[in-house]
C-alpha positions, 0 to 999 in steps of 0.5 A: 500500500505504501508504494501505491500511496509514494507512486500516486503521490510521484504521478500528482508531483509530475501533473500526470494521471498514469504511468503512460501519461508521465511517459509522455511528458518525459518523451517531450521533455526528451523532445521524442514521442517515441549499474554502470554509475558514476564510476563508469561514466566519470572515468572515461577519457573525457567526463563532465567536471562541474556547472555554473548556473547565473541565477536571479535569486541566489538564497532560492535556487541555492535552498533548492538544490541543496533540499531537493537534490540533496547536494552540499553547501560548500561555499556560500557569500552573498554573491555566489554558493557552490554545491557539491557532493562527497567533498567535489564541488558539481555546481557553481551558482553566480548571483544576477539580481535584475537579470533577464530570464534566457527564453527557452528558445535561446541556446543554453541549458536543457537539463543538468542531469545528476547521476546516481551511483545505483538504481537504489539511491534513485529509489530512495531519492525518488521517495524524498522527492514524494514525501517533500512534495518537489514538483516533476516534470516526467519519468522514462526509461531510456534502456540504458538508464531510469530518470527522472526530469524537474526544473530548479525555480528558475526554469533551470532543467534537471534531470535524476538519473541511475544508469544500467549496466554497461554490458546490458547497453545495446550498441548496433555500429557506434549508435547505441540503442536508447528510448523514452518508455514507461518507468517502473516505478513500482520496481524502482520503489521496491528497492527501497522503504517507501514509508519514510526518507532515509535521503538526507543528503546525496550520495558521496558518489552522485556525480554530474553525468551528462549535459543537454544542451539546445544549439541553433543548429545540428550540423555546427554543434556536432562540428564544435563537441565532435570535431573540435573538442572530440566527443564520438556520436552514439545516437541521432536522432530528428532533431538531437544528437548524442556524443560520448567519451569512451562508450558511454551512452552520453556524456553530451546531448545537444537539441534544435527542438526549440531553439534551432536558427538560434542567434547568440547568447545573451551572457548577461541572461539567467541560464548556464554561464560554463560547465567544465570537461574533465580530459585525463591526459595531457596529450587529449588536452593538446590535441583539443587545443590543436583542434579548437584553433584549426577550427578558429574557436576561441582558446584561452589558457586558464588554470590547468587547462582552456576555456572556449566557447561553442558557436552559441557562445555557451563557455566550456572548460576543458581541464586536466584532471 
């Protein structure tokens, strides 16, 4: 009866009357009508690093990802908070009070998207969301992974997520098979006790997996995180792409759903100000160089490494690790 009342109470949380209908709602949050963990998907020759989010209300959104997500308040000034997990600092979030909200048709942040460590901290994440009434926006199984969308009070999306195991991935040449079908959320909840939270911070090992990105155009994208900065495709498809490092399913995403022929950005709009990419040799780390100039992209040494810019002006970090 409890995993009834917690999955009745997950359903109201994501505006859905049924399982199919949160399906839906996830398939359009994935613009489609249609344990591997951290330890697999941050150990690959590239992973993603860190997120630093320009906010209006820096108390608010801090509070939010702090008590909805369960990440650590390392940092906190009257400018800026920066929150991470097991000691590692994943978001970086930078006070803009009076700025302008980015326009979901601007290039920029899709979801930020927080990988659990197993499929039963998921669970136990997806109960805290129930029994704290955080809204959502859908939930999917996408074969290679279980998630779970919602959006910071900014409008910032956000994706929870718990990984299959890599072996169970079904890659058919370089593209791996990945879709938006109906969540078991009653197996999901078996994992774990349905009639209290035991989830009082995220796990030590909850790391950032992958980030979704809107772009104005597939083609230049794909020339930019493929060509340039040297992500390999795993999977197109109308009006999306996928890039990964070392076989992980994704360790990027980029979308024209809303935003194609997008101009631009605004850096001094709300929205993502950079996230970093983690290269573990130094060698990778020249040969992005190499390639980010060949290509006539910014490349500008900061510590440990280089910030450049994608044809959006969305800044990335790539950083020796």
């Amino acid at each position: 009866m409890a995993i009834d009342l917690t999955r009745r109470t997950l359903l109201h949380l994501a505006g859905a009357s049924s399982l199919n209908a949160a399906a839906v709602a996830a398939a359009q949050a994935e613009g489609t009508a249609g344990g591997g963990g951290p330890t697999f998907a941050n150990r690959t020759p590239m992973r993603i690093g860190m997120v630093t989010l320009r906010v209006r209300d820096l108390d608010k959104v801090a509070d939010y990802y702090r008590d909805a997500i369960g990440l650590t308040v390392m940092q906190r000034t009257p400018t800026s908070a920066r929150l991470g997990s097991g000691g590692v600092a994943l978001l970086d979030l930078e006070r803009r009070e009076g700025a302008a909200r980015e326009a979901r048709n601007a290039a920029g942040l899709y979801h930020t998207a927080f990988l659990m460590p197993t499929r039963k901290d998921l669970a136990r994440w997806l109960v805290h969301a129930a029994k704290n009434r955080i809204p959502l926006s859908g939930f999917a199984d996408h074969l290679v992974s279980e998630s779970v969308y919602l959006d910071d009070p900014e409008g910032n999306g956000i994706e929870v997520y718990a990984d299959r195991a890599p072996e169970t991935w079904k890659w058919d040449a370089g593209s791996v098979a990945m879709a938006t079908d109906q969540l078991d959320i009653d197996d999901l909840l078996a994992l774990t006790d349905t009639h209290t939270t035991n989830y009082a911070k995220a796990p030590d090992n909850l790391r950032i997996g992958h980030m979704h990105l809107r772009v104005g155009d597939l083609e230049r994208a794909d020339r930019f995180y493929g060509g340039a900065i040297g992500f390999d495709p795993t999977r197109k498809r109308s009006g999306a792409a996928f890039l990964s490092s070392g076989r992980y399913h994704h360790h990027l995403g980029i979308n024209v759903w809303q935003s194609a022929g997008a101009g631009p950005r605004d850096d001094t709009a709300t929205g993502l100000a950079w996230f970093s990419l983690e290269v573990a040799t130094q060698e990778i780390l020249q040969a992005q160089t190499l390639r980010l100039r060949q290509a006539g992209a910014p490349a500008t040494t900061i510590a440990d490494g280089i910030e450049t810019a994608d044809p959006w002006g969305t800044k990335l970090r790539l950083i020796k690790v």
